[in-house]
C-alpha positions as CSV (number, residue, x, y, z in Angstrom):
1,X,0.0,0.0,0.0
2,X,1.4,3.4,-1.2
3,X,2.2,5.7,2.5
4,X,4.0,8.2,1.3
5,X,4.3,10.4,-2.4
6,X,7.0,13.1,-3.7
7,X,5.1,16.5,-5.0
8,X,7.2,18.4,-7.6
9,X,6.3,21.8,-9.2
10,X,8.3,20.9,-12.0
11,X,6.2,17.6,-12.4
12,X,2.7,18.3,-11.4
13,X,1.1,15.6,-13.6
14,X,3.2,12.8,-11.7
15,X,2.6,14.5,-8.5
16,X,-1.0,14.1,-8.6
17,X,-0.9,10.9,-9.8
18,X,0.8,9.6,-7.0
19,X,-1.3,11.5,-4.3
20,X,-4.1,9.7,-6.8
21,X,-3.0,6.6,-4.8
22,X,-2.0,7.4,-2.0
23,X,-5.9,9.1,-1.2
24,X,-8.0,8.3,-4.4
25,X,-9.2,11.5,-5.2
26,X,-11.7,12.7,-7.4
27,X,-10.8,13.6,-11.3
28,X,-12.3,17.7,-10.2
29,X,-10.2,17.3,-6.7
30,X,-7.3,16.4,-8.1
31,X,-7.0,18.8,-11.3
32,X,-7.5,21.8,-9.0
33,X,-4.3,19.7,-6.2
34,X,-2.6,19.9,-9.2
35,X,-2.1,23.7,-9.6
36,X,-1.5,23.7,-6.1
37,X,1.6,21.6,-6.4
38,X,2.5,24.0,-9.4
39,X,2.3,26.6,-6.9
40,X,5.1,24.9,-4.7
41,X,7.9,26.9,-4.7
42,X,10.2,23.3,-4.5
43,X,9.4,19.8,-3.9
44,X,7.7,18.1,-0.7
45,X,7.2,14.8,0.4
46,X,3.6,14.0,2.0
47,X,3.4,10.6,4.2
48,X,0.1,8.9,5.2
49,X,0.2,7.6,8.6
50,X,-3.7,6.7,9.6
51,X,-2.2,4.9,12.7
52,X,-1.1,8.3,13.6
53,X,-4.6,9.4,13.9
54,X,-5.7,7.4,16.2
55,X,-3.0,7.4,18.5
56,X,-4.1,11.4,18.7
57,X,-6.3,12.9,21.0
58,X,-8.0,14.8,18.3
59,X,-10.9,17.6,19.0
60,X,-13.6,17.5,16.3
61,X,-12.3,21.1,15.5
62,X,-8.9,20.2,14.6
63,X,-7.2,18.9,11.1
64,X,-6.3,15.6,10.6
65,X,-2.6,16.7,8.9
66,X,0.4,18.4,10.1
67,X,3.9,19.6,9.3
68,X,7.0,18.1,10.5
69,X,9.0,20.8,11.0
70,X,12.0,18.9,11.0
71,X,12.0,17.6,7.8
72,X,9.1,20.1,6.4
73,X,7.3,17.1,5.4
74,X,3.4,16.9,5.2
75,X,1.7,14.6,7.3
76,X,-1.7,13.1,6.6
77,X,-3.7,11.1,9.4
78,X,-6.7,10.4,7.1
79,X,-7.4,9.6,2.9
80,X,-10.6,12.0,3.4
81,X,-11.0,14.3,0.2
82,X,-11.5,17.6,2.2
83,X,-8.5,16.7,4.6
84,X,-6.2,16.2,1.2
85,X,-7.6,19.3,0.1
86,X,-7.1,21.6,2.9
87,X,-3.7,20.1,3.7
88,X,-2.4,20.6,0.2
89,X,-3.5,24.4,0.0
90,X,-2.1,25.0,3.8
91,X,1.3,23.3,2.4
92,X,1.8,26.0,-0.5
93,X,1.1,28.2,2.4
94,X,3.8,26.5,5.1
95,X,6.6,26.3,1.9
96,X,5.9,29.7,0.8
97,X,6.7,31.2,4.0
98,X,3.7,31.9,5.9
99,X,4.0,32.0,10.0
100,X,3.3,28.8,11.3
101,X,4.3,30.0,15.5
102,X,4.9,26.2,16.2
103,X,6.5,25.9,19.2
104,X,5.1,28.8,20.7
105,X,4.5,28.6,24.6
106,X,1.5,29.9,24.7
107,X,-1.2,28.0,22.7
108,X,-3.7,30.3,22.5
109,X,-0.9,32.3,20.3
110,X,-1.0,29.0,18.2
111,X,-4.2,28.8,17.8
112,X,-4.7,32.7,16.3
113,X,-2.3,31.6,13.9
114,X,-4.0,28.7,13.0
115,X,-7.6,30.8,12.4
116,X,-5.8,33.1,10.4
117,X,-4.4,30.6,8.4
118,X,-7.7,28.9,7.8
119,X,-9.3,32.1,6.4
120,X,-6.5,32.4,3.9
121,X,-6.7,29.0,2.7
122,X,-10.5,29.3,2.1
123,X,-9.4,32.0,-0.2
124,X,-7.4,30.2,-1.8
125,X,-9.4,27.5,-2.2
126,X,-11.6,29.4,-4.0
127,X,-9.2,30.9,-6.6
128,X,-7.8,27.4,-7.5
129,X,-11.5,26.3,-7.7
130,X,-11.8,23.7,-5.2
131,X,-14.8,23.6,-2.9
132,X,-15.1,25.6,0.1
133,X,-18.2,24.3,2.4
134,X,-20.3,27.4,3.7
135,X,-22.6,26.1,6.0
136,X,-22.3,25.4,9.7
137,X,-21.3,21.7,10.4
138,X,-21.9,22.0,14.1
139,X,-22.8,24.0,17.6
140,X,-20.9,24.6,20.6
141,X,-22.7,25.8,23.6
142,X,-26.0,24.6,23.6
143,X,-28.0,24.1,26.3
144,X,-28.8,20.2,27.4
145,X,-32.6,19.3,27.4
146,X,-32.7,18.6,30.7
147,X,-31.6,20.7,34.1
148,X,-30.4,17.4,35.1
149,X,-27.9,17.2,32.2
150,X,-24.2,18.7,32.9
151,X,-23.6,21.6,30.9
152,X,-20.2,22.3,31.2
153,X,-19.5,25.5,29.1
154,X,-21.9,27.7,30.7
155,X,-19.7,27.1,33.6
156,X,-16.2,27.8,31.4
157,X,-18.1,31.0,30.2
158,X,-19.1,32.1,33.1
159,X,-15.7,33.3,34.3
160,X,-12.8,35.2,32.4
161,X,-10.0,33.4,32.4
162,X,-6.8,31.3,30.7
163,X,-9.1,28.4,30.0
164,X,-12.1,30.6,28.7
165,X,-9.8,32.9,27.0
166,X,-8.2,30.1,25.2
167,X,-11.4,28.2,24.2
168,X,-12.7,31.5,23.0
169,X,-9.7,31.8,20.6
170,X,-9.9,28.5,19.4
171,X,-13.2,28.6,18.6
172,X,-13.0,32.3,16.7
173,X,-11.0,30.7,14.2
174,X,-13.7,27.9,13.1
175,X,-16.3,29.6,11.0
176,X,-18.0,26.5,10.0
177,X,-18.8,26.2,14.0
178,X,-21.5,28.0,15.7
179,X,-21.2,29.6,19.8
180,X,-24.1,29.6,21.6
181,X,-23.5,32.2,24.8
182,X,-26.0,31.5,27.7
183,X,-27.0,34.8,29.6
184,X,-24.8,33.4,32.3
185,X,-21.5,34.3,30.0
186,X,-18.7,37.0,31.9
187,X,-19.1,39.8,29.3
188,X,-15.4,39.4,28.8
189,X,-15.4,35.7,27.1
190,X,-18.1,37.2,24.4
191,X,-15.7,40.3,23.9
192,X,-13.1,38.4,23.7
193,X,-15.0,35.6,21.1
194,X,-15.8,38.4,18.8
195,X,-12.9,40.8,18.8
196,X,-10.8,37.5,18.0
197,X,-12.9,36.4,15.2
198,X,-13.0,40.3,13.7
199,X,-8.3,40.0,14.3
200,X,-8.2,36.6,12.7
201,X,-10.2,38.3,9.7
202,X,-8.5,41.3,9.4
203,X,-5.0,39.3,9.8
204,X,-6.0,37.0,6.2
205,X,-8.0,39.7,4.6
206,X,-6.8,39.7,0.9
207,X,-3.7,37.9,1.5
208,X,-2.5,36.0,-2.0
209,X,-0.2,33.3,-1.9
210,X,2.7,35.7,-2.5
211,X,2.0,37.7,0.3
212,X,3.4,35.6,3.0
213,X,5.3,38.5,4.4
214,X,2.4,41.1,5.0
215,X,0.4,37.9,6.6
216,X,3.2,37.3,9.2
217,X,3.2,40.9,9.8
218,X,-0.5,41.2,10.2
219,X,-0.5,38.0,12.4
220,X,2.0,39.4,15.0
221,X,0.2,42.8,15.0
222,X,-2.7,41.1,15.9
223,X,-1.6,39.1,18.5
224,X,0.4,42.0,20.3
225,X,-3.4,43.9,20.1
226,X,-4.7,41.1,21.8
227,X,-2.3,40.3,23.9
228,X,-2.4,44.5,25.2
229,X,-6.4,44.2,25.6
230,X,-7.1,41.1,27.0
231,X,-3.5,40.4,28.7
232,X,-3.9,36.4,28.6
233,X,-1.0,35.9,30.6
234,X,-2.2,37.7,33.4
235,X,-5.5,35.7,33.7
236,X,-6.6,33.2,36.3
237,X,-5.2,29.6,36.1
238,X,-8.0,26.9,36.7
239,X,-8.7,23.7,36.3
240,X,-9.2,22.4,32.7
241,X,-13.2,21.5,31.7
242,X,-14.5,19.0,29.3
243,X,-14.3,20.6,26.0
244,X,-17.4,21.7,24.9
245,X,-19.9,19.6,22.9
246,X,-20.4,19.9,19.3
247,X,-24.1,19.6,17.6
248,X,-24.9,19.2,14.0
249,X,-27.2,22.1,12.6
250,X,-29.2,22.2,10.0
251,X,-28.7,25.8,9.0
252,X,-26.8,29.0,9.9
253,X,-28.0,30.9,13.7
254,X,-26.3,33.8,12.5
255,X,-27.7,36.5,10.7
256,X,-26.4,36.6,6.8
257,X,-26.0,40.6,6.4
258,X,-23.5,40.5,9.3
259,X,-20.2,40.7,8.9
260,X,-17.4,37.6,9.3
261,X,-16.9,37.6,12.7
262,X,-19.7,39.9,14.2
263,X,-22.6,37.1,15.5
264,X,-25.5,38.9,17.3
265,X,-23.2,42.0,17.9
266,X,-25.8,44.6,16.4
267,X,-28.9,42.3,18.1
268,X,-30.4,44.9,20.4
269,X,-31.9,42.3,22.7
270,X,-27.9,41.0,23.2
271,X,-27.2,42.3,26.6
272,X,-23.6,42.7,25.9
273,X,-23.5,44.5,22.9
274,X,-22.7,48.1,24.7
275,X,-20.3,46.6,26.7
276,X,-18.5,44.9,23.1
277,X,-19.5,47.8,21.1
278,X,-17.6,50.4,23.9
279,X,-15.0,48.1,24.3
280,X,-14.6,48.2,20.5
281,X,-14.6,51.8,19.9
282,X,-12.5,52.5,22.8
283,X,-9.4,50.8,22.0
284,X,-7.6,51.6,19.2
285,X,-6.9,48.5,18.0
286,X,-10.5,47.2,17.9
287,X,-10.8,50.6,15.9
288,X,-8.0,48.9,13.1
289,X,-9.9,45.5,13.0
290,X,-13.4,47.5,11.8
């Protein structure tokens, strides 16, 4: 069984023939992979390890690929279409240059980077005509059916602090998920959901492939904003809770005309819109992110 396949720019034709069988790809998927690979600026090596995978503990958020940033190899932990897809486009991005922050102590830090990665590699997605699914794959937040069932993220959101603030960030960089915020949520966690989600736009608005260097300029900038408004690092350590549930939806909660990354913020009935909207205008670098 074929694990592992060599992509050359100079070669695209063999190139997606081998990732052909290593994934078995459809004729559209793999026509569109194959200007990717033309896009490489040199040659990479992409392994499939499934074993991996499950030897992961894995979020349903997360991607089932990674870099090795030892040998700047790809890494695939699954043959699924979209997963060849999105790990193809995010390895023009890694081999071009863009700011990975691997390594970095602080994962929240990480996980900025990774949002803002995302957003450019829908866009690019899109200009080398492979699909990008639109609608929202799953909910985080609501409430169980019963007052008997545990329900833990109204208790993580219900207090500001590393393990909120983190979650928050993590979950502002996955469009395709929904946030449900019970009235119980510290007005801080919603601030800090939807300034996030407005950075992590701003930070891959535009960017071409080319443009690595603006992107990891625009990525520290917005980090150092968030970092200076929420201070992360001077937040209150607790315990770790469950990760959230997620919930299949049938359809979008959010309202269409709104902007990427501004959920319910212009809903009068949302009790923390003054507080966002103040916040917002207040601070200089919410004023950059408009």
């Amino acid at each position: 069984m074929v694990t592992r396949a060599m992509l050359d720019p100079l070669n695209p034709d063999f190139s997606v023939q081998q990732l052909d069988e290593l994934c078995g790809l459809s004729p559209e998927t793999l026509l569109g992979l194959r200007h990717v690979i033309a896009s490489f600026p040199r040659s990479a090596q992409v392994t499939l390890d499934e074993r991996g995978f499950q030897a992961r503990d894995m979020l349903t958020v997360n991607d089932l690929f990674t870099f090795d940033p030892d040998t700047d190899d790809l890494v695939l932990f699954s043959r699924d279409e979209t997963t060849c897809v999105n790990a193809l486009v995010e390895m023009a991005m890694y081999l071009s240059g863009f700011a990975t922050l691997m390594g970095i102590e602080d994962e929240w830090v990480v996980e900025f980077a990774i949002g803002a990665w995302r957003n450019v590699r829908n866009r690019l997605k899109r200009e080398f005509d492979l699909p990008v699914p639109g609608e929202i794959v799953a909910m985080v937040g609501e409430p169980p059916e019963s007052d008997a069932e545990p329900y833990p993220f109204r208790e993580m959101v219900s207090a500001f602090d590393t393990i909120s603030f983190h979650h928050m960030v993590v979950l502002a960089g996955r469009e395709e998920i929904a946030v449900y915020f019970p009235p119980e949520t510290n007005p801080k966690v919603l601030a800090a959901y939807i300034y996030t989600r407005r950075a992590i736009h701003e930070v891959g608005k535009s960017i071409e492939l080319e443009q690595c260097q603006e992107f990891n300029t625009r990525l520290l900038d917005g980090i150092q904003r968030l970092d200076t408004l929420f201070w992360p690092a001077g937040l209150r350590a607790t315990a770790r809770p469950d990760m959230v549930d997620l919930r299949h939806l049938g359809g979008n909660p959010f309202d269409d005309d709104l902007p990427p990354g501004d959920p319910g913020l212009n809903d009068p009935d949302n009790p923390f819109a003054t507080f966002i909207e103040d916040l917002l205008d207040d601070d200089p670098a919410g004023d950059a992110a408009e």
